[in-house]
N, C-alpha and C positions, 0 to 999 in steps of 0.2 A: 115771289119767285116760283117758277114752275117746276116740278121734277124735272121736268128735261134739262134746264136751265141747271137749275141743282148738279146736274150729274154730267155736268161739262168739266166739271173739277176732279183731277183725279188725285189720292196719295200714291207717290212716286218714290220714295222713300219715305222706314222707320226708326227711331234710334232710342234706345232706353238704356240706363246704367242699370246695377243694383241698388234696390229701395234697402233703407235699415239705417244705420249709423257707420262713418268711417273719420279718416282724417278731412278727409278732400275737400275745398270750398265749395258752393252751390256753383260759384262762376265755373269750374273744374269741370265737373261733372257735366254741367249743361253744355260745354264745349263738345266734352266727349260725347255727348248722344248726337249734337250737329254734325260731327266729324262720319258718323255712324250712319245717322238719317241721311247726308251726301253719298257715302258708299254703295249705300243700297239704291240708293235711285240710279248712281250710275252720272250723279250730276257735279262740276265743280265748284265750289263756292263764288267762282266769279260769275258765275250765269246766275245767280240767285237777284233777281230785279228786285224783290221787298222782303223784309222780316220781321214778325212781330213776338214778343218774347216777355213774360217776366217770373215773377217771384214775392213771396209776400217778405221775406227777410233775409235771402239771400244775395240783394245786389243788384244793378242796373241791368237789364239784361242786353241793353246796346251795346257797354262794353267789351260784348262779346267779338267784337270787331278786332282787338287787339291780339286776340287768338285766333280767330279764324282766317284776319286777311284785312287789309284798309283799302275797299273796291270802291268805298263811296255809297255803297248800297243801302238807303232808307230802313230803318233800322226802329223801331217804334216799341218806346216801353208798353207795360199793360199790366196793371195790379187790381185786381176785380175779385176779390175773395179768394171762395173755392171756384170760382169761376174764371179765374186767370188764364188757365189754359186754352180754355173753352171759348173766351175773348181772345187768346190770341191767334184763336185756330177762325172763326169768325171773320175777324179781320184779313187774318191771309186769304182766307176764300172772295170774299168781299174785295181783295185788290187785284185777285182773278178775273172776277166777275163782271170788274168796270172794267179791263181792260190797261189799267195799272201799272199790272205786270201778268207773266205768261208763268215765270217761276218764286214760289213762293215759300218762307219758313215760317212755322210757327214753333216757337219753342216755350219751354213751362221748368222750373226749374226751383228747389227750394233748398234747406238746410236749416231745421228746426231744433233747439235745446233739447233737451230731457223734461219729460213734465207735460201736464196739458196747456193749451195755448190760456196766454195771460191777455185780451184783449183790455183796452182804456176804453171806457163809454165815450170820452168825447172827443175819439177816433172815428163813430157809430154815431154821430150827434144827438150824445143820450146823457141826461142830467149824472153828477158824480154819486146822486141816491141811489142812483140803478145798481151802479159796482158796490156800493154799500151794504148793499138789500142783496148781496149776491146772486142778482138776479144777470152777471155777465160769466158764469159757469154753464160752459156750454152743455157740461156731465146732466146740470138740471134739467134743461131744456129740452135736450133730447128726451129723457126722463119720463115728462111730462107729457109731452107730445105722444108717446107711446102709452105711457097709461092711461090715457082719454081713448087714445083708440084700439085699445085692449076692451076695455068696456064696451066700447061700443059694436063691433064688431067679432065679440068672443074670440081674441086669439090670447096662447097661453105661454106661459113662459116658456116648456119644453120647445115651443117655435120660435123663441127666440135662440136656444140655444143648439138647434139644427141649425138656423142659417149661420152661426159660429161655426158649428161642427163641420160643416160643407166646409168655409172660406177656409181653417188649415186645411185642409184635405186637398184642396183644389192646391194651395199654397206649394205642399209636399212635392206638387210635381211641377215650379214654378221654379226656372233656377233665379230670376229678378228679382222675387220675393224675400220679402225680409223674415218672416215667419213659415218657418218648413218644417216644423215638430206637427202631427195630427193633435185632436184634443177632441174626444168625445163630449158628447150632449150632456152629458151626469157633470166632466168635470170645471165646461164651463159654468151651470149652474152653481158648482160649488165652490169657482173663485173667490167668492165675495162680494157683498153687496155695495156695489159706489153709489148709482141713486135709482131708487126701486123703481123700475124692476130688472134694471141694467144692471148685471154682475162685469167684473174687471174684465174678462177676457172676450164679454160682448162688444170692445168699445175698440178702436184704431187706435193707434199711436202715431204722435206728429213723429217725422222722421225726416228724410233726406231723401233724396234724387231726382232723375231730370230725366225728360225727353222730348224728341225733336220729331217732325216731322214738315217733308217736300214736298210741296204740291204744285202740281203742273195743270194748265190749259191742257186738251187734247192734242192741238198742233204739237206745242213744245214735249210733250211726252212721245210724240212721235218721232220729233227730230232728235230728241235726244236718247233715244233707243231705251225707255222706263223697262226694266225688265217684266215685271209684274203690277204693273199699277191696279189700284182698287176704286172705286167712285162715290163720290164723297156725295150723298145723294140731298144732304139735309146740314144745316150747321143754323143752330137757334138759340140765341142769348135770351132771355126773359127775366125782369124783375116783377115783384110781389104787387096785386090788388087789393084793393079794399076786401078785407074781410079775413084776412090770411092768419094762420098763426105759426110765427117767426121765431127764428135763431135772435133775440136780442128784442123782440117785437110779441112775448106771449100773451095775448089776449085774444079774445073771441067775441065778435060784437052780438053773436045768435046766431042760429040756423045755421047752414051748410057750409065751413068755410073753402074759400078761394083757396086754390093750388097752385104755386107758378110753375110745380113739376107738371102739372098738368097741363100748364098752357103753355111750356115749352116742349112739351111732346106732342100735344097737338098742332102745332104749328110745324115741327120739325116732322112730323107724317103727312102735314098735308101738302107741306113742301116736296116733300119726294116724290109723293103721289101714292103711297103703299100706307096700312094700317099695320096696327100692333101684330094681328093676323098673321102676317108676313114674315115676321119677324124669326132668324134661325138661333139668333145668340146675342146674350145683352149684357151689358155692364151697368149697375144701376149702385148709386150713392150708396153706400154704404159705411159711414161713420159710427155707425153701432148696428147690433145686428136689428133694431126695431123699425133703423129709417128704408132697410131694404125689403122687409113684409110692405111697409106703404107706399113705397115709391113702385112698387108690383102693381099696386091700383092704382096709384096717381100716373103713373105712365100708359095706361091702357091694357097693360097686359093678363089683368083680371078684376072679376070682380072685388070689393070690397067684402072682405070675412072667408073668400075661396084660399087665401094663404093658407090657412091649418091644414088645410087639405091636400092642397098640392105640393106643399115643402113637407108633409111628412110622409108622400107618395114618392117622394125623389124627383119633383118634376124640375125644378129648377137644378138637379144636378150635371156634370157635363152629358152624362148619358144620356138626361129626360126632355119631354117636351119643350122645354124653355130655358137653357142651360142660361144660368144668371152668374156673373161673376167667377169666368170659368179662370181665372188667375191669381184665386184669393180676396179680388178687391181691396177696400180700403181695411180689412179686419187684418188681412194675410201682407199685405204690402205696406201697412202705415198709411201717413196722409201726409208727405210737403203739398204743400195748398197750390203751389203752382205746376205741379208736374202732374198729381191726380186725373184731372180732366185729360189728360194727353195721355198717360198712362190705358185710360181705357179706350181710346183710341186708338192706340197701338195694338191692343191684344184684338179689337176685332178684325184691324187688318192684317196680323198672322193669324187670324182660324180662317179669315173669308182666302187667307192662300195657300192654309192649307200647312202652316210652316209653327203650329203650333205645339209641335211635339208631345211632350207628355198626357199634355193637357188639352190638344187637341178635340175640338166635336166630332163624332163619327158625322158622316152622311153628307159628306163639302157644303158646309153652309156655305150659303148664298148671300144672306143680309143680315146685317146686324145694327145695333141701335146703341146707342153712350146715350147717359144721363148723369151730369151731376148736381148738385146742388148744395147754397150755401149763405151763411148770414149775410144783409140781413134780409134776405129772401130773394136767392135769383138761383136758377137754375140755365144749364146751359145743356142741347142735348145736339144728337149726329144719328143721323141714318146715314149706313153704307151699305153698299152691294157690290157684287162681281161684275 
């Protein structure tokens, strides 16, 4: 699909709750972001022609119909990892794009325990030796993946606990955010070690919340008077190649391994027509602070080993060159599995309008990029612009 094609789609409406822990059911909340994301666009639930929506443990998200309205309107679950969102945002572009529908929702929605996620191997069609051998702890694996490419690339722990140190920071002036205390470089270091060289407060916590997001045809944004829409320039699902090393999948056959961060941001820049270059403001995976020094190269946005360098120059702050994860991310907001991918697609479209308050980029960015990614190896990414 071509950038122009791409950028026929616009978001018309956003809707987010607060990320953290409350009473509320996930069905609750992700109501209220649709209630939310319709306000803003200016749109009614009845003119919505398709919806796609889910959650990894919070609930059908079709039955959202009983709260919002019984119109009839095609309604389509979607559980795809960390990539739920990102599949359901996907989809709704995709029911644009054929001509489907003119108005579209994607919603992402979750409500996770206390504790880190307890996956079953033969959910993941992986032998019950694997959970045995403790090898379905995600703590490890990110772990691991990060100390190969510490070595390889000389970056050092104190960068790992800058890109901690930024996400509260960023968080502090994030009223959605579940984590709004700051916490210096020294004292995430001195958390405690979960698995080397990931200390406690380098890592997200599963949590709770939801958000929704409108998308319109250019006609239908026209006729229905969108106050601010933004253009959705890029929307790209990708799963894992030969050669990759995976959430649930760690090995390494030799030589250079395969990226699917990588080949979902290249596909979703080539889609739009714009490179990393381009790029004013990013939201990039971040489940510990080690997967977001890599996902900075695997996405294009620097070389391999220039992290130690430019996260301890502030480049990746809201102020620098490449403000990454100007809302906290998954460190400062947690991670419900289904609402993450939507999440950072909501904050780039309030900085691209400008409505991002605290936390705001100076200088009206223009374009921005979402990436997330997630077991057992898919990534889903978005270019947007003004």
């Amino acid at each position: 699909m071509s950038g122009a094609g791409a950028a026929d789609v616009l978001v018309c409406g956003v809707g987010i709750t607060p990320f953290g822990r409350s009473e509320a059911t996930g069905l609750h909340l992700a109501a209220e972001a649709v209630h939310t994301a319709l306000s803003d666009a200016g749109v009614p639930w009845s003119r919505v022609r398709a919806a796609f929506g889910g959650s990894d443990a919070a609930g059908n998200a079709d039955t959202l119909v009983t709260r919002l309205g019984l119109t009839g309107v095609p309604f389509v679950n979607v559980r795809n990892g960390c990539a739920t969102g990102g599949s359901a945002l996907v989809s709704a572009v995709n029911a644009i794009r054929s001509g489907a529908a003119d108005v579209a929702l994607a919603v992402g929605f979750d409500k996770h325990p206390r504790g880190a996620f307890d996956p079953r191997p033969a959910d993941w069609g992986l032998d019950e030796a694997y959970g045995d051998e403790g090898l379905m702890v995600t703590t490890q694996f990110f772990a691991m993946k990060i100390q190969r490419y510490m070595h390889d690339h000389g970056i050092t722990s104190r960068t790992l606990a800058l890109v901690a140190e930024k996400a509260y920071a960023n968080g502090v002036r994030t009223p959605h955010a579940w984590r709004r205390e700051p916490l210096d470089a020294d004292a995430v270091l001195a958390s405690g070690m979960v698995n080397d060289p990931l200390t406690r407060y380098m890592f997200c916590s599963p949590g709770q919340g939801a958000v929704a997001l409108v998308l319109c045809d250019r006609a239908a944004a026209r006729e229905l008077g969108a106050p601010d829409p933004v253009a959705l320039r890029a929307a790209v699902v990708r799963t894992r190649r030969f050669g990759s090393f995976e959430v649930f999948s760690p090995w390494a056959p030799g030589g250079v391994p395969t990226s699917v961060s990588t080949d979902a941001a290249g596909t979703a820049f080539e889609e739009a027509g714009i490179g990393p270059d381009d790029i004013d403001v990013c939201q990039l995976q971040d489940t510990e602070s080690g997967a977001e020094v890599m996902h900075m190269a695997e996405c294009g946005f620097c070389e391999h080993g220039e992290q130690e360098r430019l996260i301890a120059a502030g480049a990746t702050a809201i102020g620098g060159a490449l403000p990454v994860n100007t809302d906290g991310g998954c460190i400062a907001n947690g991670e419900p599995i289904g609402a993450s991918g939507l999440r950072q697609v909501h904050e780039i479209v309030q900085q691209l309008r400008g409505r991002a308050g605290e936390h705001q980029v100076p200088g009206n960015p223009r374009t921005g990029f979402t990436h997330v990614y997630g077991a057992p190896g898919v990534s889903a990414c978005t270019v947007l612009a003004r």
